[in-house]
TORNUMI-797252 format. One record per atom (N, C-alpha, C, O): residue in three letters; y, x, z. Coordinates in steps of 0.1 Angstrom, whole numbers, plus 5000, padded with zeros to 4 digits. Example, Ala and Ser with C-alpha at 12.3 -4.5 7.8 and 13.67 -1.06 7.14 Angstrom:
<atoms>
ALA494351325078 ALA495551235078 ALA496751325078 ALA496751425085 SER497851285071 SER498951375071 SER500051295079 SER501151345080 
</atoms>
This chain:
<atoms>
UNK343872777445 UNK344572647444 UNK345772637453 UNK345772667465 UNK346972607445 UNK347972587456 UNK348772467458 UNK349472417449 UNK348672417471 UNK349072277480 UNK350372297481 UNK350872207487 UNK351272397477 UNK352672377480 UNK353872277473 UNK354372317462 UNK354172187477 UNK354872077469 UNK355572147462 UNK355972257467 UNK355972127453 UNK356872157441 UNK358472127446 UNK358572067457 UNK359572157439 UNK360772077441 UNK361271947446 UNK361971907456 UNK360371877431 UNK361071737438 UNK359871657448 UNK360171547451 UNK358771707452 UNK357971667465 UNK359071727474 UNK359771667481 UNK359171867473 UNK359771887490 UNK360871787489 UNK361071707498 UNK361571797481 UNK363171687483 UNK362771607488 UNK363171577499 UNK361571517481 UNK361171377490 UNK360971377502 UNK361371287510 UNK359971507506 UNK359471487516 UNK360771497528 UNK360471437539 UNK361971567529 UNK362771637535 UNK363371477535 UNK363271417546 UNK364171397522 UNK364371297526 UNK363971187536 UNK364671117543 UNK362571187533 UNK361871067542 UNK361771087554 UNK361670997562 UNK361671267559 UNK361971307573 UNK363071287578 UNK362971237589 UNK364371307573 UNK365571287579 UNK365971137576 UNK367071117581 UNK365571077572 UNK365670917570 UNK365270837584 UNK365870767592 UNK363570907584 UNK362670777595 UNK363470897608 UNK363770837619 UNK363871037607 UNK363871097616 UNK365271027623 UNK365071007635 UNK366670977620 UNK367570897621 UNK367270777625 UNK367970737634 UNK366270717619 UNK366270557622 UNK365170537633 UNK365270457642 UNK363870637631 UNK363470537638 UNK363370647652 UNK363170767651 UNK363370597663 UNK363670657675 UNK363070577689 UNK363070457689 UNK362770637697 UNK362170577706 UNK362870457714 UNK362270397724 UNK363970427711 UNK364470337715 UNK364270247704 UNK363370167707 UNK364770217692 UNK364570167686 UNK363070087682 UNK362869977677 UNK362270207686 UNK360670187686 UNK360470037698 UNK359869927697 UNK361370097710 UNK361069967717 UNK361969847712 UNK361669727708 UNK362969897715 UNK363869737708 UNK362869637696 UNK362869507696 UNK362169717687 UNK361069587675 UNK360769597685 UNK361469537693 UNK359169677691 UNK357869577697 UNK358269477707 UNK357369397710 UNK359869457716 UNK360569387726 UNK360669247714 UNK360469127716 UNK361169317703 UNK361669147694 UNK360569077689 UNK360668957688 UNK359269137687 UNK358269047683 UNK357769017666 UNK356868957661 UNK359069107661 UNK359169087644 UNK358069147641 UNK357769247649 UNK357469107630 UNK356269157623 UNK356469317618 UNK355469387617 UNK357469357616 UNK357869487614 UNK359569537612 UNK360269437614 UNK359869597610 UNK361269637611 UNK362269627600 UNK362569727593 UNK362769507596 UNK363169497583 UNK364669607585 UNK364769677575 UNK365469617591 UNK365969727588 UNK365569847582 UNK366169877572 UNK364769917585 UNK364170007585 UNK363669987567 UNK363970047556 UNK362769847571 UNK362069857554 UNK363769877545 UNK363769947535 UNK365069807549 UNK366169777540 UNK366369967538 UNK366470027528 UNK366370007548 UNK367070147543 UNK366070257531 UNK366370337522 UNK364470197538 UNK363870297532 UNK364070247517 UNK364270337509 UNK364070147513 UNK364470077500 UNK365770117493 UNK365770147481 UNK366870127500 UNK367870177494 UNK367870317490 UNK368370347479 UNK367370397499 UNK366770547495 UNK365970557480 UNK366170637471 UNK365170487481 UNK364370457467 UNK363070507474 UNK362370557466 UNK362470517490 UNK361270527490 UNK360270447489 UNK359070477493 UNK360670287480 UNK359470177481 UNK359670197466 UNK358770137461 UNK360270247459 UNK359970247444 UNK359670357437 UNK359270377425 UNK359870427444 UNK358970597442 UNK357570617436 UNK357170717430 UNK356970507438 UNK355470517433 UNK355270417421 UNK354370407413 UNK356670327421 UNK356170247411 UNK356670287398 UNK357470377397 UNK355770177385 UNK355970237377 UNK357370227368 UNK357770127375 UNK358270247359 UNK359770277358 UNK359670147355 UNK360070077365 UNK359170067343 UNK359569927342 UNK359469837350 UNK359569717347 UNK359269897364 UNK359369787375 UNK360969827384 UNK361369757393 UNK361469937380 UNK362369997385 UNK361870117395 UNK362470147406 UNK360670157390 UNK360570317401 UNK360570457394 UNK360770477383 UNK360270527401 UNK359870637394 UNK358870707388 UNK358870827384 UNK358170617389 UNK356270657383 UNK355770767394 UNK354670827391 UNK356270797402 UNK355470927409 UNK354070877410 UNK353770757408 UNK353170957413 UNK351770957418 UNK351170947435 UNK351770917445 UNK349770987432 UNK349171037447 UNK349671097454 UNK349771087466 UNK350271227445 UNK351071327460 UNK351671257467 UNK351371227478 UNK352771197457 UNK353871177464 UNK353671037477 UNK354171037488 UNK352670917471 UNK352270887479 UNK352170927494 UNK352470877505 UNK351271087491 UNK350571107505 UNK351871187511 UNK351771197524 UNK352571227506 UNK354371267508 UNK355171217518 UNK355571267528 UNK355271067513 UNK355870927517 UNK355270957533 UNK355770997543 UNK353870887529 UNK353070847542 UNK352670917553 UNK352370857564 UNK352671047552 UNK352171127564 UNK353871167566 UNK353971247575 UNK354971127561 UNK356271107573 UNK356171027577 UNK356671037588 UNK355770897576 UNK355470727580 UNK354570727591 UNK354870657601 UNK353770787590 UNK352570847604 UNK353570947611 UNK354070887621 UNK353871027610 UNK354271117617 UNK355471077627 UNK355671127638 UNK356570937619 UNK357270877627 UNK356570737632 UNK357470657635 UNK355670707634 UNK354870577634 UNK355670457633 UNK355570357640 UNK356170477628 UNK357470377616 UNK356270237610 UNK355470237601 UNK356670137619 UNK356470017622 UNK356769877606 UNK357069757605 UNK356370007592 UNK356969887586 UNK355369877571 UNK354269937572 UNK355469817562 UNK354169817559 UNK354869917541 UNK355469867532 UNK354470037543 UNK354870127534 UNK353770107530 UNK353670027520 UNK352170177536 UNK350970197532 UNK350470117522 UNK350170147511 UNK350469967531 UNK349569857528 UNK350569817511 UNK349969807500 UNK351869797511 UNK352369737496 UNK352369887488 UNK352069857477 UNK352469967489 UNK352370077478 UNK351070127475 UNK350770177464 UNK350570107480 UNK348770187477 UNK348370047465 UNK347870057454 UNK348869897472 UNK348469807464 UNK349469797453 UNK349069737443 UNK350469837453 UNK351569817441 UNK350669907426 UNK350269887415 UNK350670007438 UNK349970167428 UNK348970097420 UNK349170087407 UNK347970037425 UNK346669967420 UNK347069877409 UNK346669877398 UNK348169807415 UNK348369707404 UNK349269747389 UNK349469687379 UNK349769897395 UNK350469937382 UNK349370017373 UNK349670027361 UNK348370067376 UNK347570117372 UNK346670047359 UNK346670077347 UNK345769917366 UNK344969827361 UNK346069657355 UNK345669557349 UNK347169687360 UNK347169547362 UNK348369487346 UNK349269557343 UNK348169387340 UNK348969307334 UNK350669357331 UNK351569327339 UNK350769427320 UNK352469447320 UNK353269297326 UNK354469317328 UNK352869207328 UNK353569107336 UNK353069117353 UNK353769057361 UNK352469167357 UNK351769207368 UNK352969277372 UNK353869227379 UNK352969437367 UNK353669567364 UNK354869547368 UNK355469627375 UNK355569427362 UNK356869387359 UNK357369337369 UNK358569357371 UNK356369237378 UNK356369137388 UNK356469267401 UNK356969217410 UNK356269377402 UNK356769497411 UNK358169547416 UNK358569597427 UNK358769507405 UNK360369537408 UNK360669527421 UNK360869627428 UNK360769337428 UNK361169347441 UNK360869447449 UNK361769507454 UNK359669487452 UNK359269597462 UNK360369717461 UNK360769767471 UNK360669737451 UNK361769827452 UNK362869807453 UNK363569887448 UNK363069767455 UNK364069667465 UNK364569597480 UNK365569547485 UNK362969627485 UNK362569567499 UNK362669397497 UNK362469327507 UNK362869357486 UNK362369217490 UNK361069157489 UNK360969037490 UNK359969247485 UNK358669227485 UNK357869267492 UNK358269387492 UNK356969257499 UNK355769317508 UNK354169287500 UNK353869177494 UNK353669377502 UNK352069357493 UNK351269387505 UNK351769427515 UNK349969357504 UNK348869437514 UNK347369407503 UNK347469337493 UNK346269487507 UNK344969457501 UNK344069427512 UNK344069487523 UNK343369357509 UNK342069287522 UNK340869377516 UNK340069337508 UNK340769507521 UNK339669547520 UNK338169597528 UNK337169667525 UNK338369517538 UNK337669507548 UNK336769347552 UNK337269237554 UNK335269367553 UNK334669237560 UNK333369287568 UNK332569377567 UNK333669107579 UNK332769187585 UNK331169227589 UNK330269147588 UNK331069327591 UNK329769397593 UNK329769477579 UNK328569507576 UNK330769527570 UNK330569597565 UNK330869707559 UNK331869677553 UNK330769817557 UNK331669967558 UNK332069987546 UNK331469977535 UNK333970027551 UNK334270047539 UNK334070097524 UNK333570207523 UNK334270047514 UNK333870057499 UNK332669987496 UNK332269997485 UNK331869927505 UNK330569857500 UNK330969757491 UNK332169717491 UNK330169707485 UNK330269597474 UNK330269457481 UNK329269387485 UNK331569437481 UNK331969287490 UNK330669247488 UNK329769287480 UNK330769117500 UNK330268967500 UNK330868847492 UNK330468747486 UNK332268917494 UNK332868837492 UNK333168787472 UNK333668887465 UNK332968657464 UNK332668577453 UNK333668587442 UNK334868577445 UNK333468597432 UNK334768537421 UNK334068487410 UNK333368567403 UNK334168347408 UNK333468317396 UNK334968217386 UNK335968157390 UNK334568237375 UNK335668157366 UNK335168057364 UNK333968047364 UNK336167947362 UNK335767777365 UNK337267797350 UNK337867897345 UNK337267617346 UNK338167607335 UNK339467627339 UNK340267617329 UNK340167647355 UNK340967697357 UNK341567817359 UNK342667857360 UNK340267897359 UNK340768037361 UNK339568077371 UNK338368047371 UNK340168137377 UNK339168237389 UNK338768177405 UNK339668217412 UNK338068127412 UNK338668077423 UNK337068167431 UNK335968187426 UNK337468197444 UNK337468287451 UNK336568257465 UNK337168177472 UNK335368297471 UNK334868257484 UNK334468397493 UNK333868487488 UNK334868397508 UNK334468487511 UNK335468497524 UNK336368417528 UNK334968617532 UNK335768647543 UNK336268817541 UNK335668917537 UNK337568797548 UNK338168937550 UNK338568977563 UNK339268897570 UNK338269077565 UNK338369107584 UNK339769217581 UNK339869277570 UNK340969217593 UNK341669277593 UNK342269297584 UNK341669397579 UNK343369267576 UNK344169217569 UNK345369237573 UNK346069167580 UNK345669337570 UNK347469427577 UNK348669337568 UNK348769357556 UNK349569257575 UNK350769207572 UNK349969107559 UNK350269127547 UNK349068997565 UNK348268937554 UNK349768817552 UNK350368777542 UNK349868807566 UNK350968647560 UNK352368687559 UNK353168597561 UNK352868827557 UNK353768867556 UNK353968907542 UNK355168937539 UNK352768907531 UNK352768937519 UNK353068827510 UNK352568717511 UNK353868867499 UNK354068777488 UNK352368757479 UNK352068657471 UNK351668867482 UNK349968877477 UNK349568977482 UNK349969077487 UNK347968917478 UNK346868997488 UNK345969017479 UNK345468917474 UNK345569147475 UNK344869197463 UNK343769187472 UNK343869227484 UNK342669147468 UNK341369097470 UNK340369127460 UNK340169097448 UNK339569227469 UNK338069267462 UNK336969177459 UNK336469117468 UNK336669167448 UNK335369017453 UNK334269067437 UNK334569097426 UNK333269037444 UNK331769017434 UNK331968897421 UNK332268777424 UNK331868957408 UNK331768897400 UNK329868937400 UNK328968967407 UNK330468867380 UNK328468847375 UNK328569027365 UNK327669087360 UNK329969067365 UNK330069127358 UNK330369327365 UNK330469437360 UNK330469257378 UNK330769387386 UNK331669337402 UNK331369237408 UNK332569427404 UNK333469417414 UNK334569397404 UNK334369427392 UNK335669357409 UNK336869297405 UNK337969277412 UNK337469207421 UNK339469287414 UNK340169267420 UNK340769147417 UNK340269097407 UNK341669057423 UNK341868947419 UNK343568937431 UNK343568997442 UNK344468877428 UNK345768867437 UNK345568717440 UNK345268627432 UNK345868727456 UNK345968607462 UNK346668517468 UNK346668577478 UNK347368417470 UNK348768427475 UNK348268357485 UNK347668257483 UNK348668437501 UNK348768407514 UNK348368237515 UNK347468187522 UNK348968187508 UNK349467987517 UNK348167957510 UNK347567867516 UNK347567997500 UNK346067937489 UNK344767957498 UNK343667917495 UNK344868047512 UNK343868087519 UNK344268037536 UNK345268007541 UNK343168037540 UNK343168037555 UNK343668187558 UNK343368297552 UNK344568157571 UNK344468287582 UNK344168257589 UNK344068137590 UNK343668367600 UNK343968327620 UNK344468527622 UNK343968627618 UNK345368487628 UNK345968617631 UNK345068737638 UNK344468687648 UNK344968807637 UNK344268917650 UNK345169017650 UNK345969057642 UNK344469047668 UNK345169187671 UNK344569297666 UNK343369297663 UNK345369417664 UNK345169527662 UNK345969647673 UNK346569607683 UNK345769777670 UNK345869827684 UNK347669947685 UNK348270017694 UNK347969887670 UNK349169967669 UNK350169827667 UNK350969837658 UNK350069717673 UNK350669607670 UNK350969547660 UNK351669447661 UNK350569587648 UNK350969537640 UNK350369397632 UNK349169377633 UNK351169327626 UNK350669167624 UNK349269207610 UNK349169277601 UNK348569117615 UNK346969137607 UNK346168997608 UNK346068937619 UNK345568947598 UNK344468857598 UNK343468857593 UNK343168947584 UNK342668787596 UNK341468747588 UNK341768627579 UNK342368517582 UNK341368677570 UNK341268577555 UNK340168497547 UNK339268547539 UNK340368357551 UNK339168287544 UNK339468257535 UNK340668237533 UNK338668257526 UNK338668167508 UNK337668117509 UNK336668187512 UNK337667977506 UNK337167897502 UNK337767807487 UNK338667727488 UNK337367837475 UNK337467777464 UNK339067817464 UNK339767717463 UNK339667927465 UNK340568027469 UNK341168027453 UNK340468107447 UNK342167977445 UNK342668097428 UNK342768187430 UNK343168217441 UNK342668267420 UNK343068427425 UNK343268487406 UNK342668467396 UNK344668567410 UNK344468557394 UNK344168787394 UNK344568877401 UNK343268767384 UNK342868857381 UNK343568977377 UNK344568967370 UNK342969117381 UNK343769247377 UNK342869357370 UNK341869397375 UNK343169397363 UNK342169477351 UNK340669347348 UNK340469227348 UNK339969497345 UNK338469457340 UNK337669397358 UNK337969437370 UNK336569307353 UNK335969287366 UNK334469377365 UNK333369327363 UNK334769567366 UNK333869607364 UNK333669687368 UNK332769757366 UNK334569697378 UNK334169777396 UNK335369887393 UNK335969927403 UNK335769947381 UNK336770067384 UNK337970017389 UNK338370117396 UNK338869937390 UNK339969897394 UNK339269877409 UNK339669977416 UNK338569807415 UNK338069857429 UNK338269987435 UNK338970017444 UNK337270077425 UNK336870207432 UNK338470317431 UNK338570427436 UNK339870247422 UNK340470317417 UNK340970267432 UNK340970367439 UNK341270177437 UNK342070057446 UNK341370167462 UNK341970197473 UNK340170177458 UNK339770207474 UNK340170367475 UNK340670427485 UNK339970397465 UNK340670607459 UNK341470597466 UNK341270637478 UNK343170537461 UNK344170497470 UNK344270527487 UNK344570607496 UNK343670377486 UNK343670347500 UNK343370467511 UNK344070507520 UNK342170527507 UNK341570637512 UNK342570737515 UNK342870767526 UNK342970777503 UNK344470877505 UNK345570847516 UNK346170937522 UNK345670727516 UNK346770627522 UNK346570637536 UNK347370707543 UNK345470577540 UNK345270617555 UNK344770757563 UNK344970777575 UNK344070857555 UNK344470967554 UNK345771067555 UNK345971167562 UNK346271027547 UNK347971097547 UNK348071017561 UNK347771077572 UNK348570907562 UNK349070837574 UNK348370917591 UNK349070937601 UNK346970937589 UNK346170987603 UNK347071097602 UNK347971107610 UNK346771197589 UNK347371347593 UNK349271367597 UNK349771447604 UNK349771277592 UNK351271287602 UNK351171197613 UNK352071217622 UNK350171077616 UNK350271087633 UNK350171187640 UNK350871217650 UNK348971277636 UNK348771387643 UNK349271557645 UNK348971647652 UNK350271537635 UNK351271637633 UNK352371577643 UNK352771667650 UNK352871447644 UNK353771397653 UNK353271407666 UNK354071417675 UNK351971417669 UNK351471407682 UNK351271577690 UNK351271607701 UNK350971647677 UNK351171777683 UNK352171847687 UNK352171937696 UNK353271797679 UNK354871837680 UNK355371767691 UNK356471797695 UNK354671667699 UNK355171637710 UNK354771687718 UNK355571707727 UNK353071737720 UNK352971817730 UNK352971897730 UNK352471937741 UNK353271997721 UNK353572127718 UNK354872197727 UNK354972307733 UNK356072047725 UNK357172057734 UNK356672027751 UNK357372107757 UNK355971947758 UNK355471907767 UNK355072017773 UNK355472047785 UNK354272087766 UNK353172227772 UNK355072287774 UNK355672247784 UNK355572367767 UNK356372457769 UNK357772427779 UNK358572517784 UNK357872287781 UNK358872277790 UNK358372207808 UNK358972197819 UNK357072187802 UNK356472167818 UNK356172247826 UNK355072307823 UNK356572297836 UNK355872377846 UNK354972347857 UNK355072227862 UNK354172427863 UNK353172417874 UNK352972487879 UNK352272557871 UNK353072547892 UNK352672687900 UNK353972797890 UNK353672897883 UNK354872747892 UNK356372807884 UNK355772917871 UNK355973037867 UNK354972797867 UNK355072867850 UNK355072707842 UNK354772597846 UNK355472767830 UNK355272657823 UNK353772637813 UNK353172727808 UNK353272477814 UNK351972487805 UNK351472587795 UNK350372657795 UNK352272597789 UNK351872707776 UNK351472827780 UNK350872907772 UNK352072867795 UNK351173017798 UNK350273037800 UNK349873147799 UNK349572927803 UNK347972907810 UNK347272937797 UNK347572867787 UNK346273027797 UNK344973007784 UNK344572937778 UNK344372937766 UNK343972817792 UNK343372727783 UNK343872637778 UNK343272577770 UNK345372617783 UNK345872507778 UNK346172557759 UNK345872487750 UNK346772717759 UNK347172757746 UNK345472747732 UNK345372727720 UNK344472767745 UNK343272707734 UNK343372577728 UNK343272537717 UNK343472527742 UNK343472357734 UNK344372327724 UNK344072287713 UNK345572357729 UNK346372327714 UNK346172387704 UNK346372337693 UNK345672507704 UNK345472547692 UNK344372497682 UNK344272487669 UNK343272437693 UNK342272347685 UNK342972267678 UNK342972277665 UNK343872147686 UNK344572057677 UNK345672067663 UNK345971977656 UNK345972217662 UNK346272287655 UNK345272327638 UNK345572317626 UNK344272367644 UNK343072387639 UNK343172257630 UNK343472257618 UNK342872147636 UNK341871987635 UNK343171947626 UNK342871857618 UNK344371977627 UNK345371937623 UNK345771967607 UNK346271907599 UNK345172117606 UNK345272197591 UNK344372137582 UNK344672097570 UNK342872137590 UNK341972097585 UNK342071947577 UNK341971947565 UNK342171857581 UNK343271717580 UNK343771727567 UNK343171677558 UNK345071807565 UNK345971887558 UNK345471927543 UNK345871887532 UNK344472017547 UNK343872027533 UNK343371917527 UNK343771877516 UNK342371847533 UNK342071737526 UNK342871627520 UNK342671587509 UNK343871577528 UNK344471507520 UNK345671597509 UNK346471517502 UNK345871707508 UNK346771777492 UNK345771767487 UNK345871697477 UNK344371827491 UNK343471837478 UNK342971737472 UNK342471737461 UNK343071627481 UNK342371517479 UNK343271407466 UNK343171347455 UNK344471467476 UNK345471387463 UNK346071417454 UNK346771327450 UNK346071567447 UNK346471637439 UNK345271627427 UNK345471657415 UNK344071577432 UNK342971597422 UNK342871447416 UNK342271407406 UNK343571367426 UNK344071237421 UNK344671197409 UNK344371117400 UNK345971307411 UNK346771337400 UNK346271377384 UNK346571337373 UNK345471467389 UNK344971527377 UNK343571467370 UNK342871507361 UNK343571347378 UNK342371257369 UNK341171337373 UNK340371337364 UNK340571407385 UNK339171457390 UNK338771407397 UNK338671467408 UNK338471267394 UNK337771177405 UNK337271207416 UNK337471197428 UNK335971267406 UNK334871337417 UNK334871417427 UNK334371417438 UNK335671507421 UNK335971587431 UNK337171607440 UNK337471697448 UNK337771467436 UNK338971397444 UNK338071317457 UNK338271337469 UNK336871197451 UNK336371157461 UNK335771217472 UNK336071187484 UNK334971307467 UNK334571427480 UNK335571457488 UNK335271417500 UNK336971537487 UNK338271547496 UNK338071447501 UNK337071447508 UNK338671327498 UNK338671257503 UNK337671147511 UNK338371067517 UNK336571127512 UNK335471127522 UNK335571237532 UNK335571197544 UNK335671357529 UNK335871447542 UNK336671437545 UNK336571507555 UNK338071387544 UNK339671407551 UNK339071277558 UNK339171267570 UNK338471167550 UNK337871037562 UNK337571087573 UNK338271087583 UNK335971157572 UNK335371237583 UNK336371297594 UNK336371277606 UNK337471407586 UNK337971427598 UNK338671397603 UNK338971467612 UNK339571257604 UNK340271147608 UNK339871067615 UNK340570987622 UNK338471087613 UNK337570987623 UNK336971107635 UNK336071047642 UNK337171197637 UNK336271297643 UNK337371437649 UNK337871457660 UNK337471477642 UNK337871627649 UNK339671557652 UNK340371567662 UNK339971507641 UNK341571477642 UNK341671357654 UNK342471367663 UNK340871257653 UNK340571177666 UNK340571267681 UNK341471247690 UNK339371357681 UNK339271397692 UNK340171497696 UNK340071517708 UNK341371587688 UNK342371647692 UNK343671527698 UNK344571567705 UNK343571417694 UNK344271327699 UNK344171277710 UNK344971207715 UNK342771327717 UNK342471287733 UNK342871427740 UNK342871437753 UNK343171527730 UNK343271647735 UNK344671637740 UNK344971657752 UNK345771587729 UNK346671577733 UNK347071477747 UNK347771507757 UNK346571387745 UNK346771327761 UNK346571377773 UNK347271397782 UNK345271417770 UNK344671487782 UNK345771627786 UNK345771667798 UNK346271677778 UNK347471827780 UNK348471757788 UNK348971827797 UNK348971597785 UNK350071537793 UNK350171497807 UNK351171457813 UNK348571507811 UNK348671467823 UNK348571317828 UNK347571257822 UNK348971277833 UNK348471137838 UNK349771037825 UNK349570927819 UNK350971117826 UNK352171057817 UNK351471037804 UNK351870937798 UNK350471107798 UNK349771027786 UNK348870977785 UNK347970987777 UNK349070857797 UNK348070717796 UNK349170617797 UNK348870507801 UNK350770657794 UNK351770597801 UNK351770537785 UNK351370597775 UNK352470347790 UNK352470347777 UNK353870327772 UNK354070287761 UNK354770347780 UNK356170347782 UNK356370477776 UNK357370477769 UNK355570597775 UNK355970737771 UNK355370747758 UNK354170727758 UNK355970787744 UNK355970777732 UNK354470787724 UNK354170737713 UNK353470877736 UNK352570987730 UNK351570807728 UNK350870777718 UNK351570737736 UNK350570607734 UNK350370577718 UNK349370557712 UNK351670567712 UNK351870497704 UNK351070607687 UNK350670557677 UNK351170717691 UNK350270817684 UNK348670837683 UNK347970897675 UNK348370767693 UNK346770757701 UNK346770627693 UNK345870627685 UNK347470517693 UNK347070377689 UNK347070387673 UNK346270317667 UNK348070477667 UNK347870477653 UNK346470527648 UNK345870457640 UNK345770687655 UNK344770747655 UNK343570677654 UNK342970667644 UNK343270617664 UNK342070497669 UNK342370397655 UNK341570407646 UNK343570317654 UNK343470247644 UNK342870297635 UNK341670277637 UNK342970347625 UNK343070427614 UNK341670487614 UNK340970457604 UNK341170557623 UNK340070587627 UNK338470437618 UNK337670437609 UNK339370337631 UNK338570227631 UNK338570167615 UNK337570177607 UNK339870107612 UNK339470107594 UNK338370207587 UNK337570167579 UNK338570317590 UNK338070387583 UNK336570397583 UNK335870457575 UNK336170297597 UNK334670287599 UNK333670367608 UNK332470367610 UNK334870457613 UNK334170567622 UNK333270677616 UNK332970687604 UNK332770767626 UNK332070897621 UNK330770857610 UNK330970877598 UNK329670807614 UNK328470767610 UNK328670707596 UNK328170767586 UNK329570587594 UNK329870547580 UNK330470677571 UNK330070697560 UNK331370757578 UNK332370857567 UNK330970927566 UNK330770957554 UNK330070977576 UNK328671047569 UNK327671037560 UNK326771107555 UNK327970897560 UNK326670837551 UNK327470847543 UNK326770827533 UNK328670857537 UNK329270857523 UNK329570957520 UNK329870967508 UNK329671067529 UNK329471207521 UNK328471267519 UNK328471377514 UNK327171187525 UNK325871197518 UNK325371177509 UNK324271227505 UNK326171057501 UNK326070957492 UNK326371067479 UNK325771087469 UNK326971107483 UNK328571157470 UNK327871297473 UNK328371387465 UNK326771367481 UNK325971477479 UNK325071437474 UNK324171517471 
</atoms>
């Protein structure tokens, strides 16, 4: 099997590195989290003009129909620069919606390519691990669909023009789009600053996307899975590349880190935990491509696993190589640690990613 991007992946991917590698920059990093903005609409304007928010969509919306790779292409430069804008959350949900959803649905995509749209999906509630079969209700009344239930953590909920929303019919699981002002929020924090809420519906409209018969779900959670995946493995590629430079220009007892053994074990673990990562999400999203669910889902449950586990704990590795400077949160490496843990935590941690690759054994 071979993971080597083709032509027009590497072009992308080379674009989207020299793009975020230009714009976004540690100063800049501070200048948003100093302004308070929900995310960096410069940033979102340029990646737009590039054509990296319409890349995934489909042409009659004005994109280029790319797939999963390219998705996971996009996103693990998005991680890797921890680029402050919501790529993940509206393309994973655009993807969904070009997939299952309404040629007026489809059509209704355009802005995002454009940067004048933001999407996100509420796939999270609480006390529950991800992909379980919401709590959360949809039954049809003579108006349409209307909606009860709660959603925990909700990335750029009131920054979205819609919020694709999982909910229990009589007939299965079902997606349903929600528009922000039709629900309660209350804002929460999360640990990479970024704006998130929790979402009530009560007697909520929601207008519906594909069949309500759980595959637009499970197609919706495929995605996602990919999405934050790709995203952990270039935080952690960004985080090794920082201390990889750290080890070799620091010295101690007039050598520099990198001479010492153990330090060159450690990183090489991270190295290790970093490949491993790597594979799972190409294989995971190449099998995407090729319509092998099954054996797309498996990748991907273990690229979970190791995002929550081995790629997590190389990310304490990396601090710990910095010294006291990487508990600094003034020094870049925090902000790599905060993506990790995040990401981690969506993901539901070690125990849930086990019970679901026991599931799927």
């Amino acid at each position: 099997m071979d993971f080597n991007l083709d032509e027009t992946q590497s072009d992308l991917r080379k674009l989207a590195a020299e793009l975020l590698g230009r714009e976004v920059t540690a100063s800049s990093l501070d200048a948003h989290e100093a302004s308070g903005a929900p995310y960096d609409a410069g940033l979102w304007g340029c990646l737009a003009q590039a054509g990296m928010l319409g890349v995934c969509l489909p042409e009659e919306a004005g994109g280029a129909g790319f797939g999963p790779v390219e998705l996971a292409v996009v996103l693990r430069e998005i991680g890797g620069h921890v680029a402050p804008v919501p790529v993940q959350q509206s393309l994973v949900t655009a993807m969904t919606i070009a997939r299952y959803g309404s040629r007026e649905q489809r059509e209704a995509l355009a802005p995002l390519a454009e940067g004048e749209l933001v999407l996100t999906s509420a796939l999270h509630e609480p006390g529950r691990d991800l992909g379980a079969t919401p709590t959360t209700t949809a039954r049809r009344d003579a108006g349409g669909w209307r909606l009860d239930g709660r959603k925990s953590t909700v990335l750029y909920a009131a920054e979205a023009s819609k919020i694709l929303v999982p909910a229990a019919t009589d007939d299965g699981v079902g997606l349903f789009l929600v528009a922000p002002g039709a629900a309660a929020l209350r804002a929460a924090s999360v640990s990479t600053g970024e704006p998130a809420a929790t979402l009530t519906l009560e007697d909520t409209p929601g207008e519906p996307v594909g069949e309500q018969d759980g595959e637009a779900f499970r197609g919706l959670l495929r995605l996602a899975l990919a999405g934050m995946i790709a995203v952990s493995s270039g935080v952690l590629a960004g985080a090794l590349a920082l201390t990889t430079d750290y080890i070799r220009t620091r010295r101690q007892f007039d050598r520099a880190l990198a001479e010492f053994q153990a330090v060159t074990m450690q990183i090489a673990d991270v190295y290790v935990a970093g490949r491993a990562l790597d594979v799972a999400v190409w294989s995971g999203a190449w099998r995407l491509a090729e319509g092998a669910v099954e054996e797309a889902e498996m990748d991907l449950a273990i690229g979970a696993f190791t995002a929550t586990d081995s790629a997590l704990k190389a990310l304490y590795t990396c601090q710990h190589l910095h010294g006291g400077i990487g508990l600094d949160v003034t020094y870049p490496l925090h902000r790599y640690f905060a993506w990790g843990k995040h990401h981690a935590h969506l993901l539901g941690g070690v125990e849930a990613r086990l019970d679901t690759i026991g599931a799927l054994v």
